[in-house]
N, C-alpha and C positions, 0 to 999 in steps of 0.2 A: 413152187414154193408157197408155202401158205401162209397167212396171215396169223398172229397171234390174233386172239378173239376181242381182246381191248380195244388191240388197232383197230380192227373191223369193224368197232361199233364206232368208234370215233368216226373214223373213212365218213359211214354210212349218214353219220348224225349231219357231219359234214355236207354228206352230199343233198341231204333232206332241205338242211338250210340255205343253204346255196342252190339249191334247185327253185324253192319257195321265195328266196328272196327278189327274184324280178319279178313274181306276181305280186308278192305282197306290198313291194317299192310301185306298180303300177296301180293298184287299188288305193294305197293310200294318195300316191299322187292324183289319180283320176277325183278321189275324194275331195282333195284340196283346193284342187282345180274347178269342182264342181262349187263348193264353197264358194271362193273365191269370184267366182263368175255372177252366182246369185248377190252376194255382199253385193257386188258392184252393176248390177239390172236395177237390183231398189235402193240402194244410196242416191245414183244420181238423177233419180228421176223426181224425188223426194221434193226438192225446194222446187220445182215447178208445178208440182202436181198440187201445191199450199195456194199460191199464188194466186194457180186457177179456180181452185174452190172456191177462194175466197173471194175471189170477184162474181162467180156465180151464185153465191148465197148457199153454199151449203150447207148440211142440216145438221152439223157437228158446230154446239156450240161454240163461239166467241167470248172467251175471255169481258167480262163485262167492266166500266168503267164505274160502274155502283154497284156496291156491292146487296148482297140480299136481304132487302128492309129486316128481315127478323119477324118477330112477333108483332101482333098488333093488340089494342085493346078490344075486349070484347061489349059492349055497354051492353045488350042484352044477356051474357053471361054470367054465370057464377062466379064468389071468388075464387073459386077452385078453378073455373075453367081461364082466370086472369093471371091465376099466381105465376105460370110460364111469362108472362107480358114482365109484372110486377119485378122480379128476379132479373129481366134483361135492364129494363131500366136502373135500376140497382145495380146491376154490372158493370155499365158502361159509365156510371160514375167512380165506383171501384177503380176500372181500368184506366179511366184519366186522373183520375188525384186518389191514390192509395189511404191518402190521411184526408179525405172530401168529411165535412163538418154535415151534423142533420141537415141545415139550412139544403145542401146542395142536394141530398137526395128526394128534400121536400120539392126542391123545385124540377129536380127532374121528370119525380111523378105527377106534377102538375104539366107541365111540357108536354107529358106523354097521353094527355087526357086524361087524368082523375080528379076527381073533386076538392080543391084545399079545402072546403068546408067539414068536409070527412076525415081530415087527415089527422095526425098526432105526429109529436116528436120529442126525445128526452132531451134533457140539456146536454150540453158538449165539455160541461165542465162542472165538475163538481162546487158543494158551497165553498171548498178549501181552495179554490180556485185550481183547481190539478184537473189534468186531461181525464173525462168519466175514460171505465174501462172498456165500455160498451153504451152505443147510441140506437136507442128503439125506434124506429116512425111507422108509420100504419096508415092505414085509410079502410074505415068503415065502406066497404060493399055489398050490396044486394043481401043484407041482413048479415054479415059477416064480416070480420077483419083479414085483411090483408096484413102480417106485420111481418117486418125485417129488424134485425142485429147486426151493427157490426159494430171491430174496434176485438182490442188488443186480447182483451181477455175471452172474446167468444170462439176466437181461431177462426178469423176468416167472416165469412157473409153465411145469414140463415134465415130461413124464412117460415113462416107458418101460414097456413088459412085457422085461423079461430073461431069461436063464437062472440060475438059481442055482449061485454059485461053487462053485470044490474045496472052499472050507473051510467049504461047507453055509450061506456067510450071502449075502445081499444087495449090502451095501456096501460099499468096500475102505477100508481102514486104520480108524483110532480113531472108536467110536461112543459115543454113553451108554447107561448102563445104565440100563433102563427101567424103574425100582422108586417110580414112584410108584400 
């Protein structure tokens, strides 16, 4: 008796897959299994092997309890080559009080080593007594200004290296006098 030709390809398809199916159920298992074995050589060897480094000093960084001073001042430098320094100091007042008054960026760039005798800063408040919109300070360096803006209308924190004005200062029109 013979087969119609449909059955026969079924049969066969049949017998393809089912022939193929214990190898291909032992390769993927073999796979799994290989997995599985690796996962578990370096999972658990892992919290020992820290332990030990680390009682031996090894040369993979430690997480430090200070973080990376940052910038420094350059006093033989340009003001260009300080405005990196100028802008961190400036920041980090930013980052602690978002609404910080001239007064506090004056004093931070003093903190950080610059001159108050060089410095500038505009008022915090207009004559109408209303918050300025924007507060300028500077500090005359190595023939050059350092100046920064911030406050509501500049969007944010900005800085320039300039050249210092005809009249030897920083910043145009009314500043405060920096006597604290």
């Amino acid at each position: 008796m013979a087969e119609p030709a449909e059955q026969k390809m079924m049969s066969g398809s049949v017998r393809r897959h089912a022939g193929r199916s214990p190898y291909s159920l032992g390769v993927v298992g073999a796979v799994l299994l290989l997995g599985v074995s690796l996962t578990a050589c370096t999972a658990s060897p892992a919290e020992p092997a820290t332990s030990a480094s680390a009682s031996s000093g090894s040369a993979t960084p430690e997480p430090s309890a200070t973080p990376d001073a940052g910038p420094t001042l350059l006093p033989t430098g340009t003001a260009a080559d300080n405005l990196v320094y100028f802008n961190f100091l400036a920041a980090a007042v930013t980052k602690a009080n978002p609404a910080a008054d001239g007064r506090a960026y004056i004093d931070a760039l003093v903190a950080g080593g610059f001159d108050r005798t060089a410095m500038e800063v505009t008022f915090d408040r207009t004559q109408t007594d209303l918050a300025a919109d924007a507060v300028q300070f500077s500090v005359r360096f190595t023939g050059e200004c350092l100046i920064g803006q911030i406050g509501p209308a500049s969007d944010g924190f900005h800085s320039v290296v300039a050249p210092i004005l005809s009249t030897g200062l920083c910043l145009v029109g009314s500043t405060r006098q920096i006597d604290w």
